[in-house]
C-alpha positions, 0 to 999 in steps of 0.5 A, a space after each residue: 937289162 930291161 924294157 918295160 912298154 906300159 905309159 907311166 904316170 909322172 909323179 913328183 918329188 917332195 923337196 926340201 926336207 931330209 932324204 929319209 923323212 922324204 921317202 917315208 912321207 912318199 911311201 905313207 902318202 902313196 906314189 900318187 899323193 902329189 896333192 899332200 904337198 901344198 899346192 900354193 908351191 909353197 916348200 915342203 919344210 920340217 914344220 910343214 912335214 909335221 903338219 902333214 903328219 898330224 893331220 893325217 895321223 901317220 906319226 905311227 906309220 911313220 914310227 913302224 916303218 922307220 924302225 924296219 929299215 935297218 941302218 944300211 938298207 936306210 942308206 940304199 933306199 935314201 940312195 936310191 930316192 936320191 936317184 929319182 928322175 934320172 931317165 932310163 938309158 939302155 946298157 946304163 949304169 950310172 947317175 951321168 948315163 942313166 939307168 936300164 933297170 937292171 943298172 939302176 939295182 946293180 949301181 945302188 947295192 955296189 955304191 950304198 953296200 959294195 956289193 957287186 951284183 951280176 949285170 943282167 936282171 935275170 942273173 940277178 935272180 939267179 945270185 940272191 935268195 928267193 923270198 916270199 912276197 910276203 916277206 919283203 923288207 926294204 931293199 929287197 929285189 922284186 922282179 917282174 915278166 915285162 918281155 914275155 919272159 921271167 926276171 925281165 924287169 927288176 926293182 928295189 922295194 921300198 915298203 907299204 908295197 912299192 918299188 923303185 926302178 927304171 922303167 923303159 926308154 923315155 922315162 926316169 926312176 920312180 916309185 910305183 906301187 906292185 898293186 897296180 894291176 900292171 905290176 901285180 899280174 906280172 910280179 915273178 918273185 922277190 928276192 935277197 941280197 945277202 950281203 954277208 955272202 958277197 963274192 964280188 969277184 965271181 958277180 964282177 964276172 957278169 958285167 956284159 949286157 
């Protein structure tokens, strides 16, 4: 579990148009790009989103990102999205309670995979394979010192640099970018779930907070 005491910018969330294409326009545009949908509260529909992308120039972005997200990591990250504005809780696990960081991550690898991760953000470090930053896929886990201690704060990468996690007590799972300054000078490593090496029964051992 985690806290994290840094004022979070709200961000919203585009609607109406199919889960993956959302996340992907989200990325491409950046957390901040509220202004990219219309501002006339007019939906976000699949003719609109093709406009957004024409007049961007981002069908190729859009092309190469999609096809780095593998069939099942497509589902966690859709799944995680799906998840955006559930507020932070303390000890959460679950879309009906909310989410602590660490119960946010360990929530979509067991509901998108079935992969049962260990409770706590640092043990979850500790159970998955040590990556370098510059090796990130989507899906992958970031961690960060948010206590004055390592792995203290963790979240799932989404791509083009950013993350999706709880924040702290008063907030809600969002998407942010790891360089923003906050994020970048506390970044501790990243790291893999291999799922193939599951050992569900010996992770299910962790489950107090």
């Amino acid at each position: 579990m985690c806290a994290n005491f840094r004022p979070q910018r709200q961000t919203s969330v585009i609607t109406s148009v199919p889960m993956t294409c959302k996340w992907l326009l989200f990325i491409a545009l950046g957390c901040g790009s509220v202004q990219a949908a219309p501002t006339n509260s007019e939906p976000l529909t699949q003719e609109r989103l093709a406009d957004i992308v024409h007049e961007r120039g981002l069908g190729a972005n859009l092309q190469s990102m999609g096809h780095s997200v593998a069939s099942n990591t497509s589902s966690l990250i859709n799944t995680a999205m799906g998840m955006i504005g559930i507020p932070y809780r303390f000890g959460g696990t679950s879309a009906e309670t909310g989410f602590d960081c660490s119960g946010f991550v360990r929530a979509i690898y067991q509901d998108t995979v079935g992969h049962l991760l260990p409770r706590r953000a640092d043990e979850q470090a500790k159970a998955t394979q040590k990556i370098d930053k510059k090796e990130l896929r989507p899906g992958d886990l970031v961690f960060f010192n948010t206590m004055r201690r390592t792995f203290s704060h963790v979240g799932i990468y989404v791509g083009e640099g950013k993350f999706i996690h709880s924040p702290r007590k008063g907030k809600s799972v969002r998407v942010e970018s790891m360089n923003d300054s906050y994020w970048a000078k506390r970044f501790n490593g990243a790291r893999r779930v291999d799922v193939a090496d599951a050992q569900p029964a010996l992770l299910e051992a962790s489950t107090t907070p």
